[in-house]
C-alpha positions in Angstrom: 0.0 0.0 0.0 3.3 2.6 -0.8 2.9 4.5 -3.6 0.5 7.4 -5.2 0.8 9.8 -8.2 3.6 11.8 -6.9 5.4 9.0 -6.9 5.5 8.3 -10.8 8.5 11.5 -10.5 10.5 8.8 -9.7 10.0 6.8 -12.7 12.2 9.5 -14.4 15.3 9.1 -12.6 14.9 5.5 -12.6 15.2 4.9 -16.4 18.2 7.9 -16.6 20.1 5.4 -13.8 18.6 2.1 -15.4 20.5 3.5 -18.7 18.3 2.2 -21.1 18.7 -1.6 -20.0 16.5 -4.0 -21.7 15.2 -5.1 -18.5 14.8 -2.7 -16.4 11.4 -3.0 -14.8 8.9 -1.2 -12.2 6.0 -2.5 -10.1 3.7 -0.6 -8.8 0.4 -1.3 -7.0 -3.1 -1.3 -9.6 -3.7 2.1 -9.0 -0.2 3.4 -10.6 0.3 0.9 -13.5 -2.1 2.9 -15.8 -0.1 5.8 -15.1 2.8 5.0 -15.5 2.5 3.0 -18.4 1.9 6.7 -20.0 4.8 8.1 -19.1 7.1 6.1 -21.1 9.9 6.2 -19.5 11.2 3.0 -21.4 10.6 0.4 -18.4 8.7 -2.8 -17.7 5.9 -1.5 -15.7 4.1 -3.9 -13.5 1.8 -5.2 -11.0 3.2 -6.0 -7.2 0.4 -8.9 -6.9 -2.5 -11.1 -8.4 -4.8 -13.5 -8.2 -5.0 -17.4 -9.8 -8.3 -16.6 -10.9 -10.3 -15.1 -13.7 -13.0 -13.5 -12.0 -15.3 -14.1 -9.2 -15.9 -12.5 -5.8 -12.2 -12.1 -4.6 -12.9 -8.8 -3.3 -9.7 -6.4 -3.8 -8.0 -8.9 -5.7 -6.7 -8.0 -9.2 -6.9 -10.3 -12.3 -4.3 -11.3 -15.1 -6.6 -9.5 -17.5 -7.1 -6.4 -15.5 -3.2 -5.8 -15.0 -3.3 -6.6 -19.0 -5.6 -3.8 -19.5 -4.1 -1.9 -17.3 -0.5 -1.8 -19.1 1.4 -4.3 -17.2 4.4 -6.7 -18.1 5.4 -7.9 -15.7 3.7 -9.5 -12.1 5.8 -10.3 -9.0 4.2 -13.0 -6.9 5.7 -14.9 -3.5 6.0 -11.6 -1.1 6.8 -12.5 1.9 4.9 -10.6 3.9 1.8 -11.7 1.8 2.1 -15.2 1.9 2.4 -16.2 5.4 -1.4 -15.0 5.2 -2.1 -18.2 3.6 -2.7 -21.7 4.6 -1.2 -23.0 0.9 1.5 -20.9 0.0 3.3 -22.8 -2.5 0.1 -23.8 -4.3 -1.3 -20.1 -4.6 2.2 -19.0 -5.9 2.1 -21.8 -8.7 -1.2 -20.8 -9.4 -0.4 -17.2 -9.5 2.3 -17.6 -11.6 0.7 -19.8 -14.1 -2.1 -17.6 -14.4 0.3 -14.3 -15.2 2.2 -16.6 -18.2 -0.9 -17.9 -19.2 -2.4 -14.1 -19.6 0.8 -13.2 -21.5 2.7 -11.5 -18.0 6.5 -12.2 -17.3 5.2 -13.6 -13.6 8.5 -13.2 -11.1 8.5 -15.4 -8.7 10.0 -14.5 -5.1 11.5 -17.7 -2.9 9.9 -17.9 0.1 12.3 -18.0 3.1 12.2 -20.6 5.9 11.4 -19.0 8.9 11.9 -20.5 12.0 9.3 -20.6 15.0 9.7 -17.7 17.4 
Protein backbone atom coordinates (compact mmCIF):
# COMPACT_ATOMS: atom_id res chain seq x y z
CA UNK A 1 0.00 0.00 0.00
CA UNK A 2 3.29 2.62 -0.75
CA UNK A 3 2.89 4.46 -3.63
CA UNK A 4 0.47 7.40 -5.24
CA UNK A 5 0.78 9.76 -8.25
CA UNK A 6 3.61 11.78 -6.91
CA UNK A 7 5.38 8.97 -6.94
CA UNK A 8 5.51 8.29 -10.82
CA UNK A 9 8.46 11.49 -10.52
CA UNK A 10 10.49 8.80 -9.70
CA UNK A 11 9.96 6.79 -12.67
CA UNK A 12 12.15 9.48 -14.36
CA UNK A 13 15.33 9.09 -12.59
CA UNK A 14 14.88 5.50 -12.55
CA UNK A 15 15.21 4.88 -16.44
CA UNK A 16 18.21 7.91 -16.62
CA UNK A 17 20.09 5.38 -13.80
CA UNK A 18 18.63 2.10 -15.35
CA UNK A 19 20.48 3.49 -18.71
CA UNK A 20 18.26 2.20 -21.11
CA UNK A 21 18.73 -1.56 -19.96
CA UNK A 22 16.51 -3.95 -21.68
CA UNK A 23 15.23 -5.15 -18.45
CA UNK A 24 14.75 -2.70 -16.35
CA UNK A 25 11.40 -2.99 -14.84
CA UNK A 26 8.91 -1.18 -12.17
CA UNK A 27 6.04 -2.51 -10.09
CA UNK A 28 3.73 -0.65 -8.79
CA UNK A 29 0.39 -1.33 -6.97
CA UNK A 30 -3.08 -1.33 -9.65
CA UNK A 31 -3.68 2.14 -8.99
CA UNK A 32 -0.23 3.43 -10.61
CA UNK A 33 0.31 0.91 -13.49
CA UNK A 34 -2.06 2.85 -15.84
CA UNK A 35 -0.10 5.79 -15.08
CA UNK A 36 2.82 4.97 -15.46
CA UNK A 37 2.49 2.95 -18.41
CA UNK A 38 1.88 6.74 -19.96
CA UNK A 39 4.76 8.14 -19.14
CA UNK A 40 7.06 6.06 -21.11
CA UNK A 41 9.86 6.20 -19.46
CA UNK A 42 11.21 3.02 -21.37
CA UNK A 43 10.62 0.41 -18.42
CA UNK A 44 8.67 -2.77 -17.74
CA UNK A 45 5.89 -1.53 -15.70
CA UNK A 46 4.05 -3.91 -13.47
CA UNK A 47 1.83 -5.19 -10.95
CA UNK A 48 3.19 -6.01 -7.16
CA UNK A 49 0.41 -8.86 -6.90
CA UNK A 50 -2.51 -11.07 -8.43
CA UNK A 51 -4.81 -13.45 -8.21
CA UNK A 52 -5.04 -17.37 -9.78
CA UNK A 53 -8.26 -16.65 -10.89
CA UNK A 54 -10.35 -15.11 -13.70
CA UNK A 55 -13.05 -13.46 -11.98
CA UNK A 56 -15.31 -14.07 -9.20
CA UNK A 57 -15.93 -12.54 -5.77
CA UNK A 58 -12.18 -12.12 -4.64
CA UNK A 59 -12.89 -8.79 -3.28
CA UNK A 60 -9.67 -6.40 -3.77
CA UNK A 61 -7.98 -8.88 -5.70
CA UNK A 62 -6.68 -7.97 -9.17
CA UNK A 63 -6.85 -10.32 -12.26
CA UNK A 64 -4.34 -11.30 -15.12
CA UNK A 65 -6.58 -9.52 -17.49
CA UNK A 66 -7.06 -6.41 -15.52
CA UNK A 67 -3.16 -5.82 -15.01
CA UNK A 68 -3.26 -6.57 -19.02
CA UNK A 69 -5.60 -3.82 -19.54
CA UNK A 70 -4.06 -1.90 -17.26
CA UNK A 71 -0.49 -1.78 -19.09
CA UNK A 72 1.44 -4.33 -17.18
CA UNK A 73 4.35 -6.72 -18.14
CA UNK A 74 5.40 -7.88 -15.65
CA UNK A 75 3.70 -9.47 -12.07
CA UNK A 76 5.83 -10.29 -9.02
CA UNK A 77 4.24 -12.97 -6.86
CA UNK A 78 5.68 -14.86 -3.55
CA UNK A 79 5.97 -11.57 -1.14
CA UNK A 80 6.79 -12.48 1.91
CA UNK A 81 4.94 -10.58 3.85
CA UNK A 82 1.81 -11.72 1.79
CA UNK A 83 2.14 -15.24 1.87
CA UNK A 84 2.38 -16.21 5.38
CA UNK A 85 -1.39 -15.03 5.15
CA UNK A 86 -2.08 -18.21 3.60
CA UNK A 87 -2.69 -21.67 4.56
CA UNK A 88 -1.19 -22.97 0.92
CA UNK A 89 1.50 -20.87 0.04
CA UNK A 90 3.30 -22.83 -2.54
CA UNK A 91 0.05 -23.79 -4.32
CA UNK A 92 -1.27 -20.08 -4.63
CA UNK A 93 2.20 -19.00 -5.93
CA UNK A 94 2.13 -21.78 -8.70
CA UNK A 95 -1.24 -20.85 -9.39
CA UNK A 96 -0.41 -17.22 -9.49
CA UNK A 97 2.27 -17.62 -11.62
CA UNK A 98 0.73 -19.76 -14.13
CA UNK A 99 -2.11 -17.60 -14.40
CA UNK A 100 0.34 -14.31 -15.23
CA UNK A 101 2.22 -16.65 -18.16
CA UNK A 102 -0.95 -17.86 -19.19
CA UNK A 103 -2.43 -14.13 -19.55
CA UNK A 104 0.77 -13.16 -21.45
CA UNK A 105 2.67 -11.52 -18.04
CA UNK A 106 6.50 -12.24 -17.26
CA UNK A 107 5.25 -13.64 -13.59
CA UNK A 108 8.46 -13.18 -11.13
CA UNK A 109 8.48 -15.41 -8.71
CA UNK A 110 9.97 -14.46 -5.06
CA UNK A 111 11.47 -17.70 -2.87
CA UNK A 112 9.93 -17.91 0.12
CA UNK A 113 12.31 -17.97 3.14
CA UNK A 114 12.25 -20.60 5.86
CA UNK A 115 11.37 -18.97 8.87
CA UNK A 116 11.93 -20.49 12.03
CA UNK A 117 9.31 -20.62 15.04
CA UNK A 118 9.71 -17.66 17.39
Amino acid sequence: MNGNYAALAELDGIAVAAGGAVMSRCAFPFTLIAPAVAREAGLMIGAQDCHWAQSGAHTGCISVAMLVEAGAQIVIVGHSERVPTSTRPNAEVRAKAAAAIAGGLIAIVLRRRNRSPA
